[in-house]
Every structure is written in structure tokens, then in C-alpha cells.
ROLOSE-708299 format. One line per field, with one value per atom (N, C-alpha, C, O): residue number from 0; z, x, y. Coordinates in pm, 1 decimal, always signed. Example, Ala and Ser with C-alpha at 12.3 -4.5 7.8 and 13.67 -1.06 7.14 Angstrom:
n c(0,0,0,0,1,1,1,1);
Z c(+780.0,+780.0,+780.0,+846.5,+708.0,+714.0,+787.0,+803.9);
X c(+1319.0,+1230.0,+1320.0,+1423.6,+1285.0,+1367.0,+1290.0,+1340.9);
Y c(-569.0,-450.0,-330.0,-331.9,-225.0,-106.0,+3.0,+113.8);
//
This chain:
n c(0,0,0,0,1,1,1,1,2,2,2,2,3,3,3,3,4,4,4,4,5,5,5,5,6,6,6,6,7,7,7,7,8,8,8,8,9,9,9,9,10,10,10,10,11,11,11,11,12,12,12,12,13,13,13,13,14,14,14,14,15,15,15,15,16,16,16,16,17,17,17,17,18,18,18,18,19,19,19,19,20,20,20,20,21,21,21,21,22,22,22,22,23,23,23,23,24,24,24,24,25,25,25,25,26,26,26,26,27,27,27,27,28,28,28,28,29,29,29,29,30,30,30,30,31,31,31,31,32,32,32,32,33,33,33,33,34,34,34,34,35,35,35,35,36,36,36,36,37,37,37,37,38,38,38,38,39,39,39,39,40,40,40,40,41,41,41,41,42,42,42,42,43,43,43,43,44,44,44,44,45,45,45,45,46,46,46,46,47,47,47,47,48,48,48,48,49,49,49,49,50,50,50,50,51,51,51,51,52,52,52,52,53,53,53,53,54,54,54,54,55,55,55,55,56,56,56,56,57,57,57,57,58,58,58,58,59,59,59,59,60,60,60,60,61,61,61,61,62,62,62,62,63,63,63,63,64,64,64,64,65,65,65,65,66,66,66,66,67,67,67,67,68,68,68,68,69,69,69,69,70,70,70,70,71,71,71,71,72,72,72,72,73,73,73,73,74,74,74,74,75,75,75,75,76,76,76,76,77,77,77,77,78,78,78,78,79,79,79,79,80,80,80,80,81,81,81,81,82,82,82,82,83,83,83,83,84,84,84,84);
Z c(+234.9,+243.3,+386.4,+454.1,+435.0,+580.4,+552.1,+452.5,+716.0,+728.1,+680.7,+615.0,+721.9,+694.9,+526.2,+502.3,+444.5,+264.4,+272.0,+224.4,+330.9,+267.4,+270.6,+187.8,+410.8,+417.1,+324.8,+290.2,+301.3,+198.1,+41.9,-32.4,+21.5,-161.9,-146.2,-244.6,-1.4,-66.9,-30.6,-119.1,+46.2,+58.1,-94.4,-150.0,-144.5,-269.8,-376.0,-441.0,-369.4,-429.7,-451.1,-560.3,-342.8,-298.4,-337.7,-362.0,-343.4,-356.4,-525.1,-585.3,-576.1,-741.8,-798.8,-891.6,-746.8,-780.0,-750.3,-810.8,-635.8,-592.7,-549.7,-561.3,-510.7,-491.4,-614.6,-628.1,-685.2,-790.9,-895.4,-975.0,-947.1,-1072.8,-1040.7,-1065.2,-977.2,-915.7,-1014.2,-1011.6,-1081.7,-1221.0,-1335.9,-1400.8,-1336.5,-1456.4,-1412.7,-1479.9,-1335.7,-1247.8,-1223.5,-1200.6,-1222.6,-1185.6,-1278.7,-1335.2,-1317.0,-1409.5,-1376.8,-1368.8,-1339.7,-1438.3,-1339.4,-1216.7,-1447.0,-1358.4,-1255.6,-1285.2,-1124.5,-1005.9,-924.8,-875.1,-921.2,-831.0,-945.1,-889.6,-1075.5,-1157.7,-1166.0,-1170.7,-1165.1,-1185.2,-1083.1,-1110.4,-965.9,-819.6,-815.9,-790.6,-841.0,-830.5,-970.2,-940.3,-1070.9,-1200.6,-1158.5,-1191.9,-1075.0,-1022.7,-917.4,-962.4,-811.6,-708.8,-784.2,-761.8,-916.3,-938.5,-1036.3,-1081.6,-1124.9,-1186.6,-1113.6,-1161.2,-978.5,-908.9,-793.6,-693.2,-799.7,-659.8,-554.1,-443.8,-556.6,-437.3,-410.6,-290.8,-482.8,-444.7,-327.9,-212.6,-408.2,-321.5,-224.5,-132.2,-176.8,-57.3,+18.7,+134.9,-13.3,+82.8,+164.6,+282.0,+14.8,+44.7,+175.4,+272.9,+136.9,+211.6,+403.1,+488.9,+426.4,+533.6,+599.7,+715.8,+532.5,+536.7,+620.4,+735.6,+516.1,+586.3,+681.4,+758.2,+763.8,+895.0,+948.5,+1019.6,+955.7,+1012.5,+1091.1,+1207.9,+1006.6,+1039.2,+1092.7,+1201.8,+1033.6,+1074.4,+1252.8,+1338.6,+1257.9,+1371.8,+1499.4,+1615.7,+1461.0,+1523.4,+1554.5,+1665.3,+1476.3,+1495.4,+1576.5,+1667.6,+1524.2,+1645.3,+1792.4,+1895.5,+1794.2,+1937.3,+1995.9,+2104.5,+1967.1,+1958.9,+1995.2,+2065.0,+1892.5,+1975.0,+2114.5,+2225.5,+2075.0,+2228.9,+2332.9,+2442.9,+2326.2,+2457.8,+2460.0,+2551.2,+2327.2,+2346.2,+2422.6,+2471.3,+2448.4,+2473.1,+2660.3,+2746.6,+2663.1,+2798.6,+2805.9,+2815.2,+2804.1,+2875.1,+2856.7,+2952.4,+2783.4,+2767.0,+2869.8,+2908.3,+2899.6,+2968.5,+3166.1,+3255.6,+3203.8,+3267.8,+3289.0,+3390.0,+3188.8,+3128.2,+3249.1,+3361.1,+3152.1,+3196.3,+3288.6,+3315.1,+3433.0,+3544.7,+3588.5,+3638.8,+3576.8,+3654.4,+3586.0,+3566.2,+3555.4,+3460.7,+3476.2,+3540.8,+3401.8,+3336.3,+3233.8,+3187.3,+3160.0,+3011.5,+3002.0,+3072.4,+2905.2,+2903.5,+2785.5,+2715.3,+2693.7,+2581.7,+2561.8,+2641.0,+2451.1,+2416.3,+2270.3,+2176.1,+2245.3,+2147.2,+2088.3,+2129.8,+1987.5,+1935.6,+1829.2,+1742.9,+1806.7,+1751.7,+1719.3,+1665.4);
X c(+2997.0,+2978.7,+2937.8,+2864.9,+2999.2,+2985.9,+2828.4,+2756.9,+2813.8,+2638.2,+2651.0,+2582.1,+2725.8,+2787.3,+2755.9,+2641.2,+2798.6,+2878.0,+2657.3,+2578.3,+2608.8,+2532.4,+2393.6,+2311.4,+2427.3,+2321.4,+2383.4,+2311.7,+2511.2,+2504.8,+2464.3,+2427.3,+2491.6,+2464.8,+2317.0,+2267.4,+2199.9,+2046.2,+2048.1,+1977.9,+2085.0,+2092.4,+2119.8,+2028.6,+2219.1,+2206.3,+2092.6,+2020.6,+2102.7,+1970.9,+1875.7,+1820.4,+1844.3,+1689.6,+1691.4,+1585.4,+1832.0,+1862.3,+1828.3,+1773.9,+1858.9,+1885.9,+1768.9,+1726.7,+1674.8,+1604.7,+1417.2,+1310.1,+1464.4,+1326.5,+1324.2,+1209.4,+1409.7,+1460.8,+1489.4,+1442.9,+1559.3,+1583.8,+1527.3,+1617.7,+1466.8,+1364.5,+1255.1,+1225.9,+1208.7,+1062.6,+939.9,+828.8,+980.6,+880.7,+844.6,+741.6,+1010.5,+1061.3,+992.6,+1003.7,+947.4,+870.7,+739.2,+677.6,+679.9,+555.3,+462.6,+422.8,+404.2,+348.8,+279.0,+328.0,+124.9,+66.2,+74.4,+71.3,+86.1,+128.4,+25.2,-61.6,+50.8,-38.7,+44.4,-12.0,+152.9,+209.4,+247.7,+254.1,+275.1,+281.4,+168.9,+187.5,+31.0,-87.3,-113.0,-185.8,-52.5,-107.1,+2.4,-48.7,+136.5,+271.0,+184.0,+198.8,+123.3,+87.7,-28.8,-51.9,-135.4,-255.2,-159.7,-128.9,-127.5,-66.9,+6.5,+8.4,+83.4,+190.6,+105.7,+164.4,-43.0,-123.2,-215.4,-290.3,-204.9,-354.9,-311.2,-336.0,-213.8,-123.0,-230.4,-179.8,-356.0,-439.3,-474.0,-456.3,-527.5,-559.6,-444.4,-457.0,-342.8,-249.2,-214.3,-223.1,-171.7,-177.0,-266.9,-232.5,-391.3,-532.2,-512.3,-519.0,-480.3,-435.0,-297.8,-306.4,-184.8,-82.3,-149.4,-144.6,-191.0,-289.9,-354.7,-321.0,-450.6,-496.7,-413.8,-417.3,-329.6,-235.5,-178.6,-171.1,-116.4,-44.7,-151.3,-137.6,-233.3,-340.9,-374.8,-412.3,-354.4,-353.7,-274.2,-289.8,-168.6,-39.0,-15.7,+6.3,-27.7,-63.0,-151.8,-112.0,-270.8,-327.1,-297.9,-335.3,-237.1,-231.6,-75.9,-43.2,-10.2,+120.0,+67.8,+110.7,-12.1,-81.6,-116.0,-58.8,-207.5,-286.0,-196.8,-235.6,-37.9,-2.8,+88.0,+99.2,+146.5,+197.5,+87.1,+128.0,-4.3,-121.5,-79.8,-16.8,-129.2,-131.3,-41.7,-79.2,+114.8,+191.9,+199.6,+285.1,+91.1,+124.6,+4.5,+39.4,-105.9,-187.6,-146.6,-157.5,-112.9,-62.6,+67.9,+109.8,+110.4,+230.3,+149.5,+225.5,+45.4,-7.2,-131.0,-185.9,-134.5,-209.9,-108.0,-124.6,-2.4,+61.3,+69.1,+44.8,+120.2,+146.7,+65.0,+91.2,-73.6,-203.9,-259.2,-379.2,-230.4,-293.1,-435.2,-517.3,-447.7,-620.1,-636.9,-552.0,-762.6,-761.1,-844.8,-943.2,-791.2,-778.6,-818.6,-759.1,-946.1,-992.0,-967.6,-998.3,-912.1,-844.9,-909.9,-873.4,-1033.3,-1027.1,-951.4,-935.7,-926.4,-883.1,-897.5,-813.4,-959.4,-1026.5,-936.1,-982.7);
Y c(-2796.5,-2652.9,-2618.4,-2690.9,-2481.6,-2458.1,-2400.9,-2390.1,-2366.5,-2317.9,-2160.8,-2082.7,-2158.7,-1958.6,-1994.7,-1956.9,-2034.8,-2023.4,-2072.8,-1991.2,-2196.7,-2185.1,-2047.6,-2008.4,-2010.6,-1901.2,-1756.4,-1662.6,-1766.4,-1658.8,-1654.7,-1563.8,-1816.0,-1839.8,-1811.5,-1756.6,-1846.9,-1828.6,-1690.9,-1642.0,-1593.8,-1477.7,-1415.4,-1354.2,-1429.2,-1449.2,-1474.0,-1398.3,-1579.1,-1647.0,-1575.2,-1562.9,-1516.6,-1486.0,-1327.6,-1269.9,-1252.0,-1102.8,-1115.8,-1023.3,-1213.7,-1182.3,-1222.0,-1153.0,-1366.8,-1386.4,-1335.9,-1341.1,-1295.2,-1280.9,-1103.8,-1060.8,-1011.7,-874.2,-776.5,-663.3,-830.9,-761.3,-838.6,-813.4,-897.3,-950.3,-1045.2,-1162.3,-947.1,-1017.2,-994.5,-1047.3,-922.0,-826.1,-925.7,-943.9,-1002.5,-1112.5,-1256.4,-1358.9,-1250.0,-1385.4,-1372.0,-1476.1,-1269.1,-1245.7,-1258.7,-1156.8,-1398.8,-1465.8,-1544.7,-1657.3,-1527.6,-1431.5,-1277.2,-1268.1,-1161.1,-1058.2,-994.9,-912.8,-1049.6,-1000.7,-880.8,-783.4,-898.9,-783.8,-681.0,-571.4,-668.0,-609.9,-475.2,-353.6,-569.3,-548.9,-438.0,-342.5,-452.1,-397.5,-246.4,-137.4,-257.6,-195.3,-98.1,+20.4,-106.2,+8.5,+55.3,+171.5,-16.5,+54.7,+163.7,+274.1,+133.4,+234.6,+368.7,+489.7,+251.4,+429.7,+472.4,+570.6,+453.5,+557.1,+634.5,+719.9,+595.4,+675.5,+702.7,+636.0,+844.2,+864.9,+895.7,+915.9,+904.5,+963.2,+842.3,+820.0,+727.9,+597.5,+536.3,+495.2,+550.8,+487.5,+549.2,+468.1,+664.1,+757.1,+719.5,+697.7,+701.7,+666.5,+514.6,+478.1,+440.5,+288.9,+260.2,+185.5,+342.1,+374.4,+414.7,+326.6,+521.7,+566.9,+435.0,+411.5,+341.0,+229.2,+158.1,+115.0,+159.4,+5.9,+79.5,-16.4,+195.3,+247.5,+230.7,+131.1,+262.1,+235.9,+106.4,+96.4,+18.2,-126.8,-172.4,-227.4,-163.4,-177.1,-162.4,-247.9,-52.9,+52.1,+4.9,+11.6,-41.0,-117.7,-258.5,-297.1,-344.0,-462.0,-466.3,-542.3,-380.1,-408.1,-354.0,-405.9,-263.7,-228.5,-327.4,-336.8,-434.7,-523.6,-697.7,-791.3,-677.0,-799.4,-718.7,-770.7,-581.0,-556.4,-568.2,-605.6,-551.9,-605.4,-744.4,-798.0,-811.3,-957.7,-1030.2,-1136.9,-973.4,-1044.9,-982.0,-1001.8,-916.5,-861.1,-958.1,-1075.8,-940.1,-1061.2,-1181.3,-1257.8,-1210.7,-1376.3,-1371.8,-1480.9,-1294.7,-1337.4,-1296.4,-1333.2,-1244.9,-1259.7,-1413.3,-1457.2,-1444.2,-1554.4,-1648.8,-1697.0,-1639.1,-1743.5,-1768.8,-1886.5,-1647.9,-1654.1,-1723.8,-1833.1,-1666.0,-1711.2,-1822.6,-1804.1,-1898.5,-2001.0,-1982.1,-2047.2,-1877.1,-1840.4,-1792.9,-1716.9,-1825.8,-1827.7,-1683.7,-1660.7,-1591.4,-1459.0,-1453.7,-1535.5,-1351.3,-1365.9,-1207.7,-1118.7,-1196.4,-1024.2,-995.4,-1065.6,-863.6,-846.1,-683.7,-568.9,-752.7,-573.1,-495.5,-520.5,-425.1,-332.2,-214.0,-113.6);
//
């Protein structure tokens, strides 16, 4: 089997098994559990939602710095300590 045929059968794979019946697998039900809290408590989850951009938000801020000091790091071979908040 070529590399192409095999990256499409787990593309596959992974679409049927883990994409579309992830519900049918989720045993014992933890993402189940999490997916019925969010859709009964639309203000919870809105808040929760906010949260994570938030984070989100910050932490991609946080490696675009990172990759600018580290790549000054590099030049200068000096050890550069970055926190981010």
C-alpha cells in the first residue's frame, strides 16, 4: 500500500471513528458528561467559552513573544527567561 492510500484509510479511520462517533466510545462518559453540562447552562458555558479566548489569547501572545526571544536567544547565545502572564 502507497503512503498516499495509507494516510487516507486513517484519515478515514479517524473521521468515522473518533469525529463522527465519539459519543459511542466515550466510556465511561467524560466528554458526554462535559458536552450536557455546557448545552444545559448556556450562561455557564458562554462564561466558560470567554475563559478559554481568553487563554487562548494569551497563550498564543505568549509563544509569539516566545519565539521572538528564543530566536534572539539564539543569535546571542544567552539564556533568556520569559514570563507570561
Amino acid at each position: 500500500m502507497q503512503h498516499g492510500a495509507i494516510a487516507d484509510q486513517v484519515s478515514i479511520l479517524a473521521k468515522s471513528r473518533i469525529i463522527e462517533n465519539w459519543a459511542t466510545q466515550d466510556e465511561p462518559p467524560h466528554l458526554r458528561t462535559i458536552r450536557d453540562r455546557l448545552l444545559n447552562h448556556e450562561q455557564r458555558a458562554n462564561q466558560l467559552l470567554g475563559l478559554y479566548q481568553r487563554i487562548n489569547g494569551t497563550f498564543s501572545a505568549c509563544l509569539d513573544f516566545w519565539g521572538i526571544v528564543r530566536a534572539i536567544d539564539l543569535a546571542n547565545h544567552e539564556t533568556v527567561v520569559v514570563f507570561c502572564f
